[in-house]
C-alpha positions in Angstrom: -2.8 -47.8 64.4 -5.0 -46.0 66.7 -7.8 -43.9 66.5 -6.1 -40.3 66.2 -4.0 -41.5 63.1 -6.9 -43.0 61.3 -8.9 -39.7 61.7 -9.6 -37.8 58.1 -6.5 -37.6 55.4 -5.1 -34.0 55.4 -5.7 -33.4 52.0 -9.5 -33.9 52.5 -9.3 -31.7 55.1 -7.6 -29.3 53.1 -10.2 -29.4 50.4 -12.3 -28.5 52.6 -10.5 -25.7 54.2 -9.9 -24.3 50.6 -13.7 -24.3 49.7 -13.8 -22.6 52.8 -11.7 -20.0 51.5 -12.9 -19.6 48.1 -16.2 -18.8 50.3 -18.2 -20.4 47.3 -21.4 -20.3 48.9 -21.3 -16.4 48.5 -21.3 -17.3 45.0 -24.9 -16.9 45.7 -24.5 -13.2 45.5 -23.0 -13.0 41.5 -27.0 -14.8 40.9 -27.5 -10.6 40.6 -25.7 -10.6 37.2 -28.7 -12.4 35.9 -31.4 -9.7 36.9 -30.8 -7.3 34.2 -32.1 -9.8 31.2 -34.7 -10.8 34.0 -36.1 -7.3 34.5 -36.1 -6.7 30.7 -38.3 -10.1 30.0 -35.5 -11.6 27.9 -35.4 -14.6 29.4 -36.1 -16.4 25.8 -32.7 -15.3 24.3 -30.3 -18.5 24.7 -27.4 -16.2 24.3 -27.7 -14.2 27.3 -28.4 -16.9 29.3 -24.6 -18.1 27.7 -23.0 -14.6 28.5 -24.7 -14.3 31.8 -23.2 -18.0 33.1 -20.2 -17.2 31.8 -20.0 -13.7 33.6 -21.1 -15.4 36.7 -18.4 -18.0 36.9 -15.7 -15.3 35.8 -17.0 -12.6 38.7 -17.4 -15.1 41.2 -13.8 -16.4 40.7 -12.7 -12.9 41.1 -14.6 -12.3 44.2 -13.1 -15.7 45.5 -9.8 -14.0 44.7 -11.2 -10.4 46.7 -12.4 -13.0 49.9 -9.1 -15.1 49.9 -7.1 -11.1 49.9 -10.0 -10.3 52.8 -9.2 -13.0 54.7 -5.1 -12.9 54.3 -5.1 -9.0 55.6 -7.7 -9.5 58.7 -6.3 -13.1 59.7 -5.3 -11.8 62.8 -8.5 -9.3 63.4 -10.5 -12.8 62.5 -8.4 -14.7 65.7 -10.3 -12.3 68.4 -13.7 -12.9 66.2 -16.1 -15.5 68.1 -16.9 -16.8 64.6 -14.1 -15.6 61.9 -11.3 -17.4 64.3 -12.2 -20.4 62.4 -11.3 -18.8 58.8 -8.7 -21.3 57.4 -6.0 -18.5 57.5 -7.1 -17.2 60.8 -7.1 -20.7 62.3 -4.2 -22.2 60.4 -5.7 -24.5 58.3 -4.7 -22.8 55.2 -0.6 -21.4 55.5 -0.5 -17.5 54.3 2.3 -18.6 51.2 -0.9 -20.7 49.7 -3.3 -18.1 50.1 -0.5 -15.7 47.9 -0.2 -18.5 45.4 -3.7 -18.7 45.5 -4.3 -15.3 44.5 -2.9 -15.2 41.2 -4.0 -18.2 40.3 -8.0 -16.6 40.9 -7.3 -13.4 39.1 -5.9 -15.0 36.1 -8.5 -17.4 35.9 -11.2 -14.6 36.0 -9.8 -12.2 33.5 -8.8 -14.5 30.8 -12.7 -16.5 30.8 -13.6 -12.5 30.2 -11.2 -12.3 27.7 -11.9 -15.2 25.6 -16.1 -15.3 26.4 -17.4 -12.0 27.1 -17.1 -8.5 26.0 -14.9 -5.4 27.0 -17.5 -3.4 28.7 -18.0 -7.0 31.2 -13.7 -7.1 31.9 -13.9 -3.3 32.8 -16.8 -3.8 35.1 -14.7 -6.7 36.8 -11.1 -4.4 37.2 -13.3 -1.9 38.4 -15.1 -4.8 41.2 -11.6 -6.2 41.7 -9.8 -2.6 42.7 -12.6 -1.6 44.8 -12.7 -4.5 47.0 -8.9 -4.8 47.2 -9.0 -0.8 48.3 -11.9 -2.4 50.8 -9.7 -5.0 52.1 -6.7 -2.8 52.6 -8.3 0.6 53.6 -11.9 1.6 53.4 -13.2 -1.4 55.8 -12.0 0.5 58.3 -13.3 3.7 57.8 -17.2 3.6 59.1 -19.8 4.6 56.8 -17.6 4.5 53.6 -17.5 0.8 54.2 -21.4 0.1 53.7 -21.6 2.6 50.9 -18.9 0.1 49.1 -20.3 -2.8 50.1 -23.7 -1.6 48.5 -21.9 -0.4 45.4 -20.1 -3.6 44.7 -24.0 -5.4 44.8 -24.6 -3.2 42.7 -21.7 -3.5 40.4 -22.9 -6.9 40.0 -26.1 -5.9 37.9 -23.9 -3.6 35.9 -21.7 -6.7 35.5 -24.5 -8.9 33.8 -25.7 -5.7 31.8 -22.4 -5.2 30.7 -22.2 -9.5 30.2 -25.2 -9.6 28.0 -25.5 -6.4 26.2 -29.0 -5.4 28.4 -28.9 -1.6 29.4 -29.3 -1.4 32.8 -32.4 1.3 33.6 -32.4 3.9 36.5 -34.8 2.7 38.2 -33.6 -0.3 38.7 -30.1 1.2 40.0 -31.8 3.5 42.3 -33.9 0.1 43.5 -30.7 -1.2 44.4 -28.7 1.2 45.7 -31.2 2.0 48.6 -31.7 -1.9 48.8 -28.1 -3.2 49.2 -27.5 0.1 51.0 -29.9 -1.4 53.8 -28.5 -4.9 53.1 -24.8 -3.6 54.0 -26.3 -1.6 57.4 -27.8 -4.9 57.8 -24.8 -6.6 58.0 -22.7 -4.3 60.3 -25.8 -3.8 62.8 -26.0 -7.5 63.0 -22.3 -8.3 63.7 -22.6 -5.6 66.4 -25.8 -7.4 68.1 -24.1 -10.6 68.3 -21.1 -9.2 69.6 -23.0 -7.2 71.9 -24.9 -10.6 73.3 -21.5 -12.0 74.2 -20.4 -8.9 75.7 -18.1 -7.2 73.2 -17.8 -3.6 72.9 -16.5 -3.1 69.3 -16.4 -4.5 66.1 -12.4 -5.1 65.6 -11.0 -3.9 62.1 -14.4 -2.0 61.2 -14.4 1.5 63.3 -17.9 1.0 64.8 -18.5 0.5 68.1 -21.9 -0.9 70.6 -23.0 3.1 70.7 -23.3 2.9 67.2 -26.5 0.1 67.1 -29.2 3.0 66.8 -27.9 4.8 63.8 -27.2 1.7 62.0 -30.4 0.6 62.7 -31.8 3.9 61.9 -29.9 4.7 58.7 -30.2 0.8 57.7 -34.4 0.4 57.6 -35.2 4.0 56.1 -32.6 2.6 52.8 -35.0 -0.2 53.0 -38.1 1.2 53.1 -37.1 3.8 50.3 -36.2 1.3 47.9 -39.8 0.1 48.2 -40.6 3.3 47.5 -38.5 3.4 44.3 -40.0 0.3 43.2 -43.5 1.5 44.0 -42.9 5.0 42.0 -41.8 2.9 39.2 -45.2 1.0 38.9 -46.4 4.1 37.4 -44.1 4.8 34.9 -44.5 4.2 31.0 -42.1 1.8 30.9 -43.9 -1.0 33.3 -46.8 -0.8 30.8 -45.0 -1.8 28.1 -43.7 -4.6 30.2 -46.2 -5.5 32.2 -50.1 -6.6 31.1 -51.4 -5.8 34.9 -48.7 -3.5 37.0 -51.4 -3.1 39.9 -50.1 -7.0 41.2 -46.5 -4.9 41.5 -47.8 -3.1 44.2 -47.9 -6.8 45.8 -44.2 -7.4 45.5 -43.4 -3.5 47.4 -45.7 -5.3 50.3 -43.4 -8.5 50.4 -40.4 -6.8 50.4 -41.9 -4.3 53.6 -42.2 -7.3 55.2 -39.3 -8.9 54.3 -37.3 -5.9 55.2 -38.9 -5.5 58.3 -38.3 -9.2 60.0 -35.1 -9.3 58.8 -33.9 -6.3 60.9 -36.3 -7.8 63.5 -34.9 -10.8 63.4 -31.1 -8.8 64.0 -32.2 -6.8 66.7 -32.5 -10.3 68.1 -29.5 -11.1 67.8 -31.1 -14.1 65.4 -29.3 -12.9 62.1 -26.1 -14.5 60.4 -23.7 -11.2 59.9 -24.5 -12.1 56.2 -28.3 -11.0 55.3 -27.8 -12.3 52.0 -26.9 -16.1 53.5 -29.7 -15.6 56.3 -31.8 -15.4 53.3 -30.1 -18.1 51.4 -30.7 -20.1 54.5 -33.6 -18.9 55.3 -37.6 -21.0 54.4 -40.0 -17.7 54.8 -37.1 -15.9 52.2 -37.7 -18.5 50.3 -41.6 -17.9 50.0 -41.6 -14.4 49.7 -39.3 -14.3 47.0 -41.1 -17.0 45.6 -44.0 -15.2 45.3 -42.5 -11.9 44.0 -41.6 -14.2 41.5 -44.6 -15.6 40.7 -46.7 -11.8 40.8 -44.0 -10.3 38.1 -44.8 -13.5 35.9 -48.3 -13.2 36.1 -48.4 -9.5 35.9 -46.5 -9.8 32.2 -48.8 -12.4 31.4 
């Protein structure tokens, strides 16, 4: 037998092209549905942590089902992509009749975990997700502008979804925090797909509407919804509500500085051309991420304390 038929069995290879697919490490993303019982310091309640796992396995099945729909529609957008051509359905490694099978199968999964496990307000917030990113697969992901204001509402969709999960109102500050934030996050991710297209001398992003003579206003528009979430955040230091939450809300002014800074390199760091289209994987990825979030962490626990 020689070496080319002894390589890998096809079905591990299509295990791996599936997980692929099911783009489970943006599962990292639905980790949002836990921040509304975060923010309110009910971390002690057993139950929500319950609802809150369960409405993170149901969402992120449904997003799996949104990303497989994504890929399925742009598979042949993704073949002239330096780095999407290697998408199972854009490279072959996954046949378009699976992926339609595949589907289904997601949805059904999703919706009936919300069914049995979680409440009503939870399944509306996931038809609502699901609808919006199958009009953003099929239409609006075309249409520039629109396209980052949906991808910033379906982040933050996600903290209505864990609200909605756990029974935890979700405040207004907190959505104004992460509108401008994911708002930034989404520029983010278009101005970085330009750069590195732009470094291998493409003009245009194909299947997006923007173009290289777009760069400054993304950048532009992209760090001022940055900056003014911080400025959200740092308005909301002085309202009532932080006092009753917090024992010493001056450290908060700490975690507006960390996010500045993390902000600021990131869009550095994509200007470079050093980004991964995905800010939210760079940071996933990413070892000084790591510490600043680590210690916003630890300066909201020991400003309750």
């Amino acid at each position: 037998m020689s070496l080319t038929q002894t390589a890998k069995p096809p079905a591990v290879s299509r295990i791996g092209a599936l997980n692929r697919a099911l783009r489970t490490y943006q599962w990292v993303k639905n980790v949002l549905l836990f921040v509304p019982m975060l923010m309110a310091h009910r971390i002690a309640e057993t139950e929500l942590w319950t609802s809150a796992a369960l409405g993170f396995v149901a969402f992120s099945l449904c997003a799996s089902s949104a990303y497989v729909v994504n890929d399925l529609v742009d598979r042949e957008a993704d073949r002239q992509h330096p780095a999407k051509r290697h998408r199972p359905f854009a490279s072959g490694a996954l046949s378009f009749g699976f992926g339609m099978v595949l589907v289904p199968v997601l949805v059904v999964s999703a919706f009936g975990l919300a069914w049995v496990a979680l409440p009503a307000a939870f399944r509306l917030t996931l038809a609502v997700y699901l609808v919006v990113t199958l009009a953003y697969s099929f239409v609006l992901k075309q249409q520039p502008v629109i396209d980052v204001l949906v991808l910033a509402g379906l982040y933050a969709l996600r903290i209505f979804a864990g609200g909605a999960a756990t029974g935890v109102p979700v405040s207004e500050w907190l959505l104004a925090f992460s509108i401008f934030f994911f708002l930034s996050l989404a520029l983010l991710k278009r101005f970085a797909e330009l750069r590195r297209l732009e470094i291998v001398g493409a003009d245009a992003l194909q299947g997006r509407g923007y173009r290289g003579d777009d760069v400054p206003i993304l950048r532009t528009a992209g760090q001022a919804a940055g900056y003014l979430s911080v400025f959200v955040l740092v308005f909301h230091i002085r309202s009532p509500e932080v006092s009753v939450l917090y024992s010493t809300p001056m450290l908060l002014w700490g975690v507006g500085v960390l996010l500045l800074y993390w902000i600021t390199r990131a869009w550095l760091l994509a200007g470079r051309g050093d980004l991964d289209d995905d800010p939210i994987l760079f940071a996933a990825k990413d070892p000084a991420s790591y510490a600043v979030f680590g210690l916003v962490g630890a300066l909201l626990l020991v400003a309750s304390l």
